[in-house]
C-alpha positions in Angstrom: 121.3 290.2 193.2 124.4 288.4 192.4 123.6 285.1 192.9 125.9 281.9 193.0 126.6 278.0 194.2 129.8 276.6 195.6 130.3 273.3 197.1 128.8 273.7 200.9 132.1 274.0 203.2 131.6 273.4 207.1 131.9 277.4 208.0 128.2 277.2 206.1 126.6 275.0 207.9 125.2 277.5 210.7 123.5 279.3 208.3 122.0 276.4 206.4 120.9 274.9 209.6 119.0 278.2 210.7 117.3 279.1 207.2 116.3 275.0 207.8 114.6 276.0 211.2 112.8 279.0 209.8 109.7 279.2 211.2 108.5 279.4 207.3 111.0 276.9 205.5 110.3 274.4 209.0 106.5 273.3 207.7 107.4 272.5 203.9 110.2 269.8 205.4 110.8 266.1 206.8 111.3 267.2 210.9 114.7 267.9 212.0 116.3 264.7 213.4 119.8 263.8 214.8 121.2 264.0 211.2 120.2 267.4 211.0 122.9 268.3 213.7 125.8 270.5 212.6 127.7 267.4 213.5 126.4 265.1 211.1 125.9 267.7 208.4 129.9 267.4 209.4 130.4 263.8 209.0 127.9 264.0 206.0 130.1 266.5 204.1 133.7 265.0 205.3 131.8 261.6 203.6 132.1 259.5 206.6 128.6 258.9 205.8 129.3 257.6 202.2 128.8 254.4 200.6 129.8 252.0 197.8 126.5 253.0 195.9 125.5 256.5 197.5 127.6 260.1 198.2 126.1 263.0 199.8 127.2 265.9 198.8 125.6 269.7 199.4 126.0 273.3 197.1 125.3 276.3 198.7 123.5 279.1 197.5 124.7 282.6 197.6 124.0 286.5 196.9 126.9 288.3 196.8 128.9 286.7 200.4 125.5 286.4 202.2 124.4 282.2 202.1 120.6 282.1 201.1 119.9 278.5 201.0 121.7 275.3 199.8 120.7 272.5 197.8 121.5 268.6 199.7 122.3 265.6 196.8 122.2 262.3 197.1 124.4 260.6 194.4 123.1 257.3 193.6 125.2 254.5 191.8 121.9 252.3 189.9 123.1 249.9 187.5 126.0 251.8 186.9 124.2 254.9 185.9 124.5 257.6 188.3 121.2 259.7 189.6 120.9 262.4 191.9 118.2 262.6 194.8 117.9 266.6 195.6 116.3 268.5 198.5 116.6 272.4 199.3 116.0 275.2 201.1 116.1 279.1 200.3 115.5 282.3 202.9 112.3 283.4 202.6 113.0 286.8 201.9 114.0 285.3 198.3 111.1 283.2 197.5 109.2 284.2 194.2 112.4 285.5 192.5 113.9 283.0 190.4 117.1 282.2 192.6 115.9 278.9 193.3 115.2 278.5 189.6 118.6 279.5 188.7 120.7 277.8 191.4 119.5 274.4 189.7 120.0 275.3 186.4 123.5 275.8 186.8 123.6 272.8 188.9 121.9 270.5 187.0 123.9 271.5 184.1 126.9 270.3 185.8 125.1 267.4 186.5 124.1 266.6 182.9 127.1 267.7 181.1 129.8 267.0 183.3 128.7 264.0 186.0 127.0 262.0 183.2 123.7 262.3 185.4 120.8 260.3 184.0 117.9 261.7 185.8 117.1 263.3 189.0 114.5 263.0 191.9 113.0 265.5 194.2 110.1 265.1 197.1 108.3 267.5 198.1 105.2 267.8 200.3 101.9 268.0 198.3 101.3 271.4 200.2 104.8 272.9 199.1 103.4 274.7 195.7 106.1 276.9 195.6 108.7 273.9 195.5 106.2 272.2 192.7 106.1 275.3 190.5 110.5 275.0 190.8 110.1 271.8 189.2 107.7 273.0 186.9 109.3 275.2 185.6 112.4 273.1 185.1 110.9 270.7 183.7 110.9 267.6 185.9 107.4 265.5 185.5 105.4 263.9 188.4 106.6 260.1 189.5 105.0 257.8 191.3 106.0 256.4 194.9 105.7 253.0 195.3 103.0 252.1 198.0 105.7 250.3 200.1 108.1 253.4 199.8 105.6 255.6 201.3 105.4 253.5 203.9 108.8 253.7 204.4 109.4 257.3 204.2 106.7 257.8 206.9 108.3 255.6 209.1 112.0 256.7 208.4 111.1 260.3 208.3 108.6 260.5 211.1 106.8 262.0 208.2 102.7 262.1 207.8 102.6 264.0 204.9 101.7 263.1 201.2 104.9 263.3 199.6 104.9 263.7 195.5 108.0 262.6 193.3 108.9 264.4 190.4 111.7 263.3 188.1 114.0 265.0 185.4 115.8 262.8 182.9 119.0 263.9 181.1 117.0 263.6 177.5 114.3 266.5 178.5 116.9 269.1 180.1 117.4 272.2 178.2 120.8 273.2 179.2 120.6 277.1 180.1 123.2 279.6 181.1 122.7 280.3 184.9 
């Protein structure tokens, strides 16, 4: 394995968009909705979707030339202190070996060192164990959501699911090599 991120370019998107509707990646996800068309992930990633206070931006995951998965950020301008929301996907034929693990961890070193990151989020479905021993083992601690945020995921997300928050702050990374 050879295993590396670059920023996500449109030629990617295909593949990210079928390892998304894997029939084993598909259950551990918020339901595929018009922004998960190859044309917004286009308008997402050109940022006509951007904002004064949020930028999307996406990495994608590599072995070798092959694309294995990709990793969507939500950069968040609060209070003039800049946090990331994260989501992600891998094949399933690399689950269980560290790649996610090590995608991250370069990523989130970036983040840290060089974006001046103060902490980041990630969801994930109280089911998804795998995603939960990631974070685990990265070191990001559970979070509470809000009541009134739940409610408004569900509703935004067409989502039924209990969702669980974990957060990483800038003080409790370990910077690694990737």
């Amino acid at each position: 394995m050879h295993i590396n991120i670059r920023d996500t370019a449109a030629e990617d998107l295909d593949a990210i968009l079928r390892i998304g509707n894997d029939a084993l990646v598909a259950p551990h996800q918020y339901r595929q909705s018009l922004a998960g068309t190859r044309d917004k992930w286009c308008d997402f990633l050109a940022g006509k979707r951007d904002t004064k206070f949020v930028t999307f931006r996406c990495a994608t995951i590599l072995d070798g030339d092959t694309i294995i998965g990709n990793v969507s950020q939500w950069h968040i301008n609060s209070n003039d202190r800049p946090i990331v929301q994260c989501g992600w996907n891998l094949t399933p034929a690399y689950w269980g070996r560290g790649v996610m693990c090590l995608a991250l961890t370069e990523l989130f070193n970036r983040f840290f060192a060089n974006d001046g990151v103060a902490h980041i989020y990630a969801d994930c479905f109280r089911s998804n164990h795998r995603c939960i021993r990631v974070l685990e083992k990265l070191g990001f601690t559970p979070n509470g959501i809000p009541p009134h945020h739940r409610v408004i995921i569900a509703w935004s997300m067409r989502c039924l699911h209990w969702i669980r928050r974990f957060r990483l702050d800038s003080e409790m990374w370990q910077p690694s090599a990737p």
